[in-house]
PALO-93024 format. One record per atom (N, C-alpha, C, CB): atom name; x, y, z; residue in one letter; residue number from 1. Coordinates in Angstrom, 1 decimal, decimal comma, padded with zeros to 4 digits. Glycine has a CB too. Layout:
BEGIN
site X Y Z code pos
CA X Y Z A NUM
...
***
This chain:
BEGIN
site X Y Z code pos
N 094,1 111,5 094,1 X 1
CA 093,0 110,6 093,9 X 1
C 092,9 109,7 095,2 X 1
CB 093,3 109,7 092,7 X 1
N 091,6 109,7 096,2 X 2
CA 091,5 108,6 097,0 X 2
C 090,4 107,8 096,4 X 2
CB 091,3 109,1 098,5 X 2
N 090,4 106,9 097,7 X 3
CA 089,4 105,7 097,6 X 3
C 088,5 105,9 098,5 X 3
CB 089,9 104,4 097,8 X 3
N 087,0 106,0 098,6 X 4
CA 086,4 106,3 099,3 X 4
C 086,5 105,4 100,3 X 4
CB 085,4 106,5 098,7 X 4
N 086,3 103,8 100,0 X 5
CA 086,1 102,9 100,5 X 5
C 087,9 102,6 101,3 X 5
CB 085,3 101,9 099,3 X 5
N 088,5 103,2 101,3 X 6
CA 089,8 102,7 101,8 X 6
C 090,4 103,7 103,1 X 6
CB 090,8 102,8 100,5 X 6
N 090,8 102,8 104,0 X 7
CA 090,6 103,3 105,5 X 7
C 091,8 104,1 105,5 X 7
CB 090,4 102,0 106,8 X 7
N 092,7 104,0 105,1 X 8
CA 093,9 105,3 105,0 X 8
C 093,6 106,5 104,2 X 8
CB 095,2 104,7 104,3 X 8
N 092,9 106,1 103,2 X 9
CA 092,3 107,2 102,1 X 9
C 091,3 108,2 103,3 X 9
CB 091,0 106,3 100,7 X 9
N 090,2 107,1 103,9 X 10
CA 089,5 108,3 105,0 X 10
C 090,4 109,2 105,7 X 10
CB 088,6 107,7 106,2 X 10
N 091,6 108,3 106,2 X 11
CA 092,7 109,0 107,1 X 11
C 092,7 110,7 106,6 X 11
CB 094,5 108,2 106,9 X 11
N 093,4 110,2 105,4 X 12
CA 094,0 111,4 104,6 X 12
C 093,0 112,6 104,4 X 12
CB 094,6 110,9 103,0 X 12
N 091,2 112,1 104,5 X 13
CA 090,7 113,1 104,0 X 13
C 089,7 113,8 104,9 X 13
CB 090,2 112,8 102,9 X 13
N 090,2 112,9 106,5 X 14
CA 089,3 113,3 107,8 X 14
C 088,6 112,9 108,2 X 14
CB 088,8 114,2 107,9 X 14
N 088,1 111,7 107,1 X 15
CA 087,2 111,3 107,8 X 15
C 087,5 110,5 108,9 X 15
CB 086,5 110,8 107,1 X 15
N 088,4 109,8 109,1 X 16
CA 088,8 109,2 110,7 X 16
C 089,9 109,8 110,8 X 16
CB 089,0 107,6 111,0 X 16
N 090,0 109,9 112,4 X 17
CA 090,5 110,6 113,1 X 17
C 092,5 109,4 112,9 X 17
CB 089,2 110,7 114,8 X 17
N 093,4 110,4 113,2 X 18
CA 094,8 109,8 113,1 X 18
C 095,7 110,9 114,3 X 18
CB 095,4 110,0 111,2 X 18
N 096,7 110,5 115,1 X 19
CA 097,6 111,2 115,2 X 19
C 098,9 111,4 114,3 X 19
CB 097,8 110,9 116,2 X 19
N 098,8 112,6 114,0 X 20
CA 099,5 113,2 112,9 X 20
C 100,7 113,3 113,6 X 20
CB 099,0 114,4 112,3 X 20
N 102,3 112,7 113,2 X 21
CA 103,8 112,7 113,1 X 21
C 104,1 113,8 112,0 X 21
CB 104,5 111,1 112,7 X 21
N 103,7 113,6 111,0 X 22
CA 104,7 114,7 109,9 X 22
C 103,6 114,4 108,5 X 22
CB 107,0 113,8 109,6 X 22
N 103,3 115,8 108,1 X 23
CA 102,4 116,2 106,9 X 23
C 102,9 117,0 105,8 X 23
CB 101,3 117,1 107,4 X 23
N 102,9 116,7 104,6 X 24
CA 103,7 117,3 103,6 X 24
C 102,2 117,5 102,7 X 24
CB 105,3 116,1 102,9 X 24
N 102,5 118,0 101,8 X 25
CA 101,3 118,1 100,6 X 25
C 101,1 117,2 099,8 X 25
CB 101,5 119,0 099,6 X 25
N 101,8 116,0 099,7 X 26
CA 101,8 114,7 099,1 X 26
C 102,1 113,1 100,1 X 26
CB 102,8 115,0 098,0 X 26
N 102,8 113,4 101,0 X 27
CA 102,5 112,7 102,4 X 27
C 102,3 113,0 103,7 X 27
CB 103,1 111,9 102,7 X 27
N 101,7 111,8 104,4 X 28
CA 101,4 111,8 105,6 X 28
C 101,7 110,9 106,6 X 28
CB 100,5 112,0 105,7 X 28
N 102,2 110,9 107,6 X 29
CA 102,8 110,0 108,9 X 29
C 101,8 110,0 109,8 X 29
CB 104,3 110,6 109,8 X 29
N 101,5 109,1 110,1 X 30
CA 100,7 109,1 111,6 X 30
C 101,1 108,0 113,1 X 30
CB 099,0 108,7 111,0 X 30
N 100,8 108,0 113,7 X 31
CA 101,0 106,9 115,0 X 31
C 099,8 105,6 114,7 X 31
CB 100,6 107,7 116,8 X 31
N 100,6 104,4 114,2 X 32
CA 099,7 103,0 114,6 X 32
C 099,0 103,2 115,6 X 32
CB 100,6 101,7 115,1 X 32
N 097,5 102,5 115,4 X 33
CA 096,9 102,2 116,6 X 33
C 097,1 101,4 117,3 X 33
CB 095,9 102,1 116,7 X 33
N 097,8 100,1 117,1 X 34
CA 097,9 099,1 117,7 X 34
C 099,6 099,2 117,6 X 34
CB 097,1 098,0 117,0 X 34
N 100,4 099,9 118,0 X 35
CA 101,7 100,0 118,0 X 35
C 102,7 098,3 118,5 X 35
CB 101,8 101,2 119,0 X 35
N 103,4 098,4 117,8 X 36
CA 104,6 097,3 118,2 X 36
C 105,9 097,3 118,6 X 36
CB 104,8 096,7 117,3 X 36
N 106,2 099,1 118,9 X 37
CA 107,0 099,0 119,1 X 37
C 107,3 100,4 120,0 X 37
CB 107,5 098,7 118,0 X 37
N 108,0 100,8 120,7 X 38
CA 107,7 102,5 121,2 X 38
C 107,8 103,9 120,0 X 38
CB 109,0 103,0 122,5 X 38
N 108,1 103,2 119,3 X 39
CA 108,0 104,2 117,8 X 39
C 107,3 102,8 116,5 X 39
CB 110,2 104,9 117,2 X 39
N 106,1 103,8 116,4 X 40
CA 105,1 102,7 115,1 X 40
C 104,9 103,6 114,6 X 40
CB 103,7 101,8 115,2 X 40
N 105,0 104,1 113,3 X 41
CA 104,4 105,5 112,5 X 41
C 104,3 104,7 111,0 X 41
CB 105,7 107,4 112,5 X 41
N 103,0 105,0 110,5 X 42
CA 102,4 104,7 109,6 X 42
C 102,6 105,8 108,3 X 42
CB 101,2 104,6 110,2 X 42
N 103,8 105,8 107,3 X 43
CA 103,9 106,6 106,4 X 43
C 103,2 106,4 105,0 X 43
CB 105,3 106,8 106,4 X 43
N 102,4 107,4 104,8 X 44
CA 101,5 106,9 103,5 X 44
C 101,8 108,1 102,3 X 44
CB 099,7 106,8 103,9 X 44
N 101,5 107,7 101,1 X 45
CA 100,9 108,9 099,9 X 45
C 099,6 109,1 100,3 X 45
CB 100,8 108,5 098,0 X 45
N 099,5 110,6 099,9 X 46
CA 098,6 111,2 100,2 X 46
C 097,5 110,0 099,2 X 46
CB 098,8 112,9 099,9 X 46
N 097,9 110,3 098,0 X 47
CA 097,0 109,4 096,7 X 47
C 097,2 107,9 096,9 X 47
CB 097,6 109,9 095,0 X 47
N 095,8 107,1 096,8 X 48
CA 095,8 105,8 096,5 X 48
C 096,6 105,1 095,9 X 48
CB 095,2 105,5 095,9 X 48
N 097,6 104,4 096,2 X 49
CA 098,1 102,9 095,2 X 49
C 098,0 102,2 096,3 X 49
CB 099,7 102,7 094,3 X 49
N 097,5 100,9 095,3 X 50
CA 097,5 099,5 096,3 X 50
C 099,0 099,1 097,3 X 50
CB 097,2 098,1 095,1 X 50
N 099,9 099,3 096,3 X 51
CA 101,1 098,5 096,9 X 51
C 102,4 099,6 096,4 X 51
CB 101,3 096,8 096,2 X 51
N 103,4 098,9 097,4 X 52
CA 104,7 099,4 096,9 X 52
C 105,2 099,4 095,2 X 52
CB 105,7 098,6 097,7 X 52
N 104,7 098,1 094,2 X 53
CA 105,1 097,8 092,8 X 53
C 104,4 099,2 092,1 X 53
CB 104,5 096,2 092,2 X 53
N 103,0 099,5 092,7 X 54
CA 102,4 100,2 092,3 X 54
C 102,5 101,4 092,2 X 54
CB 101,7 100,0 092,6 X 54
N 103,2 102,5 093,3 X 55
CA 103,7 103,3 093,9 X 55
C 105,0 103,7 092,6 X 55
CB 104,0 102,8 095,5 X 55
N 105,6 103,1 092,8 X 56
CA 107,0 103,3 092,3 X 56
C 106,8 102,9 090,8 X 56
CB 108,1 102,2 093,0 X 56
N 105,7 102,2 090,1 X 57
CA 106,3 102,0 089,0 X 57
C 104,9 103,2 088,5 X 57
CB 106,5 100,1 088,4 X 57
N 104,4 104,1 089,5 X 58
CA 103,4 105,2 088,8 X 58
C 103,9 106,1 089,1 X 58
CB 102,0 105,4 089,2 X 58
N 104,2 106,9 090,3 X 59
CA 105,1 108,1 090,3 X 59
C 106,5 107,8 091,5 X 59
CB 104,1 109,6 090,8 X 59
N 107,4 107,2 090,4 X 60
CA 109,0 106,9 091,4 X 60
C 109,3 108,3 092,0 X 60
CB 110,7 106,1 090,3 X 60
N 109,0 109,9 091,9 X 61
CA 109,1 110,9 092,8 X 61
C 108,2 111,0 094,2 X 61
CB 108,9 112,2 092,1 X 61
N 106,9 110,4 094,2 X 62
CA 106,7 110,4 095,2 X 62
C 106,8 109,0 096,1 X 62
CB 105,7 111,0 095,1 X 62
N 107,0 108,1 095,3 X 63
CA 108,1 106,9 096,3 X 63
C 109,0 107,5 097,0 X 63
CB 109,0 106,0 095,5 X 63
N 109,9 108,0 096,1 X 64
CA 111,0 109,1 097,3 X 64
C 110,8 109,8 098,3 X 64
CB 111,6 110,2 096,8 X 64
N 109,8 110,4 098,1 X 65
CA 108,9 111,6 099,2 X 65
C 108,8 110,4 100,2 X 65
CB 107,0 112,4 098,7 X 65
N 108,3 109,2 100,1 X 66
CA 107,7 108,4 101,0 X 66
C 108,7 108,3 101,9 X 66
CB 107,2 107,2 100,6 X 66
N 109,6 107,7 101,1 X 67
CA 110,9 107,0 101,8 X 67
C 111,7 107,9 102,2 X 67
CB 111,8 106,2 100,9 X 67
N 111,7 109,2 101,9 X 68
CA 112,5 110,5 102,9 X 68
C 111,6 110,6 104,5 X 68
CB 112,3 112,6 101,9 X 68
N 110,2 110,8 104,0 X 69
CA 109,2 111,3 105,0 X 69
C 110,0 110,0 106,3 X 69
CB 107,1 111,1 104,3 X 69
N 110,1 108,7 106,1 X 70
CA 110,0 107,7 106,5 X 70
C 111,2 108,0 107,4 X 70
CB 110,0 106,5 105,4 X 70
N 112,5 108,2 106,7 X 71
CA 113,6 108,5 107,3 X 71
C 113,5 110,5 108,6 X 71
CB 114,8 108,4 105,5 X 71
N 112,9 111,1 108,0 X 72
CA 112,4 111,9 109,1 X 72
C 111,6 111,9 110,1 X 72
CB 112,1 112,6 108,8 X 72
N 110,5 111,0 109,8 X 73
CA 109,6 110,4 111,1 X 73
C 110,9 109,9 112,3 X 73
CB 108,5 108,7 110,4 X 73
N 112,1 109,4 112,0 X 74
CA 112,5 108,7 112,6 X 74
C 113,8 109,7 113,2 X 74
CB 112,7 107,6 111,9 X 74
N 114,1 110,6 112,5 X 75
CA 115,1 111,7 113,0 X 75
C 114,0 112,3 114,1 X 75
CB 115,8 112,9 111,5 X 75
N 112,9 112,7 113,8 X 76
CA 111,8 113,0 114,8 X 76
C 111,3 112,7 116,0 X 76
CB 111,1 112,8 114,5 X 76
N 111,1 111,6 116,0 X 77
CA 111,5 110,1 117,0 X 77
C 112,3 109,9 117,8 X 77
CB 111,7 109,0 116,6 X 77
N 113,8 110,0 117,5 X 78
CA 114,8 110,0 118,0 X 78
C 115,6 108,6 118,3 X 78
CB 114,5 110,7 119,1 X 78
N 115,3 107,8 116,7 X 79
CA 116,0 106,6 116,8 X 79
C 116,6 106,7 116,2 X 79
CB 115,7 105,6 116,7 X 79
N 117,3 107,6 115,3 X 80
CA 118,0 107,5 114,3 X 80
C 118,8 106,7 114,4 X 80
CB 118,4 108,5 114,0 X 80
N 120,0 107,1 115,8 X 81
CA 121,3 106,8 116,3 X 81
C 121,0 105,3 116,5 X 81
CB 121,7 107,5 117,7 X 81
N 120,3 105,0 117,2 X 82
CA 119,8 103,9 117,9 X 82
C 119,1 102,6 117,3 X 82
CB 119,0 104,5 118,8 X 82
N 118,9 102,9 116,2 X 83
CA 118,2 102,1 114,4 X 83
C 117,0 102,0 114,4 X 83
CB 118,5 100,4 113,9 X 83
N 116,8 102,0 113,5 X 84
CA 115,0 102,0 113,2 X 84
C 114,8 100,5 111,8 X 84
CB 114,4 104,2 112,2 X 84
N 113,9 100,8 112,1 X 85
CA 113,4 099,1 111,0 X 85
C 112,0 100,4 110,1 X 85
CB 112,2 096,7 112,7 X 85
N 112,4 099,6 108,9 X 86
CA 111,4 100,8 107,8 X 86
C 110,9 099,0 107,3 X 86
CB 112,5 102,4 106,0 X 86
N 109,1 099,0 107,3 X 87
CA 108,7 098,2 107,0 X 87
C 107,8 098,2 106,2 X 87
CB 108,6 097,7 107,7 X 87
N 107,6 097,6 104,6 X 88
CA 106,5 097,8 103,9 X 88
C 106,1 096,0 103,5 X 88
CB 107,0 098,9 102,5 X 88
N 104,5 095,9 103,7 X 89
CA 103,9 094,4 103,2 X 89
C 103,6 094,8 102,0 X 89
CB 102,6 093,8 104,0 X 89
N 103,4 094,0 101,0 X 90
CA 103,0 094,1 099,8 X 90
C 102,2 093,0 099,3 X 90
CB 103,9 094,3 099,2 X 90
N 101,2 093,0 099,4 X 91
CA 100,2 091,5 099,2 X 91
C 100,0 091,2 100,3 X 91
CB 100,7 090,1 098,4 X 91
N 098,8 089,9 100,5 X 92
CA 097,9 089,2 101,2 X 92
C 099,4 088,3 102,1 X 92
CB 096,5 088,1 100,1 X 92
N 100,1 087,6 101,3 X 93
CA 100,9 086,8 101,9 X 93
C 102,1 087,1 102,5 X 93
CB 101,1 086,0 101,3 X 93
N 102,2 088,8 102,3 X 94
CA 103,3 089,6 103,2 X 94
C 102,7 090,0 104,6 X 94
CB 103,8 091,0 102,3 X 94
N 101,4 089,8 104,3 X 95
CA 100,9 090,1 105,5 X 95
C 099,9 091,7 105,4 X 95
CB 102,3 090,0 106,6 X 95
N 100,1 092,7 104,1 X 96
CA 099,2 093,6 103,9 X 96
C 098,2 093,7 104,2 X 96
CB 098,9 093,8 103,1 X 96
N 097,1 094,3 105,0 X 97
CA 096,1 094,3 105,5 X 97
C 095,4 095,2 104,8 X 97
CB 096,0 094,3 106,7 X 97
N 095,9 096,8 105,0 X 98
CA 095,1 097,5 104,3 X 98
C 095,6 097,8 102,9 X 98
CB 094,9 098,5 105,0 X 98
N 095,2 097,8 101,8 X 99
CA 095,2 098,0 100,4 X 99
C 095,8 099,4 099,8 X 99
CB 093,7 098,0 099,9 X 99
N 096,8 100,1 101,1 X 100
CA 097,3 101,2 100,5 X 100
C 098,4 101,8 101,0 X 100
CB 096,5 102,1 100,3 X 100
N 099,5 102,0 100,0 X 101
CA 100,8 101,7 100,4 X 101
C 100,7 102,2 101,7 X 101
CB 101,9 102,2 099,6 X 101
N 102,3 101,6 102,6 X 102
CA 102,4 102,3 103,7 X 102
C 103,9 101,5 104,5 X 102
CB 100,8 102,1 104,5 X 102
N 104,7 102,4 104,6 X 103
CA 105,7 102,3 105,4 X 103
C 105,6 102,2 106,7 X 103
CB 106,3 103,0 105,1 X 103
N 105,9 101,1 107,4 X 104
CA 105,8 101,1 108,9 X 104
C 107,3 101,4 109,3 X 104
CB 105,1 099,6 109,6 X 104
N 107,6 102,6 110,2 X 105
CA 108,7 103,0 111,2 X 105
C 108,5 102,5 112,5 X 105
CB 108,8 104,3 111,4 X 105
N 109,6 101,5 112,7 X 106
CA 109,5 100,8 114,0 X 106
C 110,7 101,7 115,0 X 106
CB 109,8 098,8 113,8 X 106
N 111,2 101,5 115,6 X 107
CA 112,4 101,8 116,8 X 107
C 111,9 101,9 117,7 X 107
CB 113,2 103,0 116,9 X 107
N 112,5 102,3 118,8 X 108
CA 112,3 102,6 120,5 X 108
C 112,8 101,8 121,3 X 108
CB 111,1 102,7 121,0 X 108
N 113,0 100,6 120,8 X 109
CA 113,8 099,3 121,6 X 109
C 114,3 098,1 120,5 X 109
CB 112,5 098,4 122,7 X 109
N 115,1 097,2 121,1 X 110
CA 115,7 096,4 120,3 X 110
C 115,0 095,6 119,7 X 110
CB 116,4 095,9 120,8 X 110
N 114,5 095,3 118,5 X 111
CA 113,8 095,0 117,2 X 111
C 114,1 093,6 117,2 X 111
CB 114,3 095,8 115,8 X 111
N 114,8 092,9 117,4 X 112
CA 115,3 091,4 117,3 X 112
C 115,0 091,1 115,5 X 112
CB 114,1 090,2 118,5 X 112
N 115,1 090,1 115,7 X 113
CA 115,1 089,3 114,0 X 113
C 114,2 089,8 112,9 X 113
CB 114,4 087,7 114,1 X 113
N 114,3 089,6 111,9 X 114
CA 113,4 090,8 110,8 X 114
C 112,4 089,5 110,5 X 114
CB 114,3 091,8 109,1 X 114
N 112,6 088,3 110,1 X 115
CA 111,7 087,4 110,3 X 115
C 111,8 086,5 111,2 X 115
CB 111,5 086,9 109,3 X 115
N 110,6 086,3 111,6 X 116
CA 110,2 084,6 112,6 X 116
C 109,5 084,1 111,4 X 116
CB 108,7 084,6 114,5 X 116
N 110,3 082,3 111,5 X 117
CA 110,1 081,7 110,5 X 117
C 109,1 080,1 111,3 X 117
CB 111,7 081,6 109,8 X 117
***
């Protein structure tokens, strides 16, 4: 199930253009456009949910998928060794922008503090 109106949903169904990291039948990784880091990969479900609560408390198997895909983007990458930061917003005041889940994979350089306060 996508969202017509939802800009990761177009991702997933072609209608805008993505560089593709890693494609499974139920997820998809792609490269941030606006990267933060030398490794930014954008891990999504293929299918709509708003948020992480949402995700997990509808199908906790393909949460997993997410969160593996997430951890192989990064064996991919080649930060494994070197750490990686797995980031998900959830709501307006986490900072969520777009309305559908999505794991951000940071690495490539030293990450500093997980929040600025």
């Amino acid at each position: 199930m996508t969202d017509p109106d939802c800009l990761f949903c177009k991702i997933v169904t072609g209608v805008l253009p993505s560089t593709k990291v890693l494609e499974t039948d139920r997820v998809l990784a792609f490269r941030d456009i606006n990267p933060d880091a030398p490794t930014h990969v954008l891990v999504i479900p293929k299918d709509h949910y708003a948020n992480v609560a949402e995700l997990a408390r509808s199908d906790a198997a393909l949460a997993a998928e997410v969160l593996a895909a997430a951890a192989d983007v990064a064996a991919a990458e080649g930060v494994t060794e070197s750490g990686w930061r797995l980031l998900a917003n959830s709501g307006p005041n986490a900072g969520q922008e777009v309305f559908h889940v999505h794991l951000h994979v940071f690495g490539g350089k030293p990450l500093g503090p997980m929040i600025s306060v």
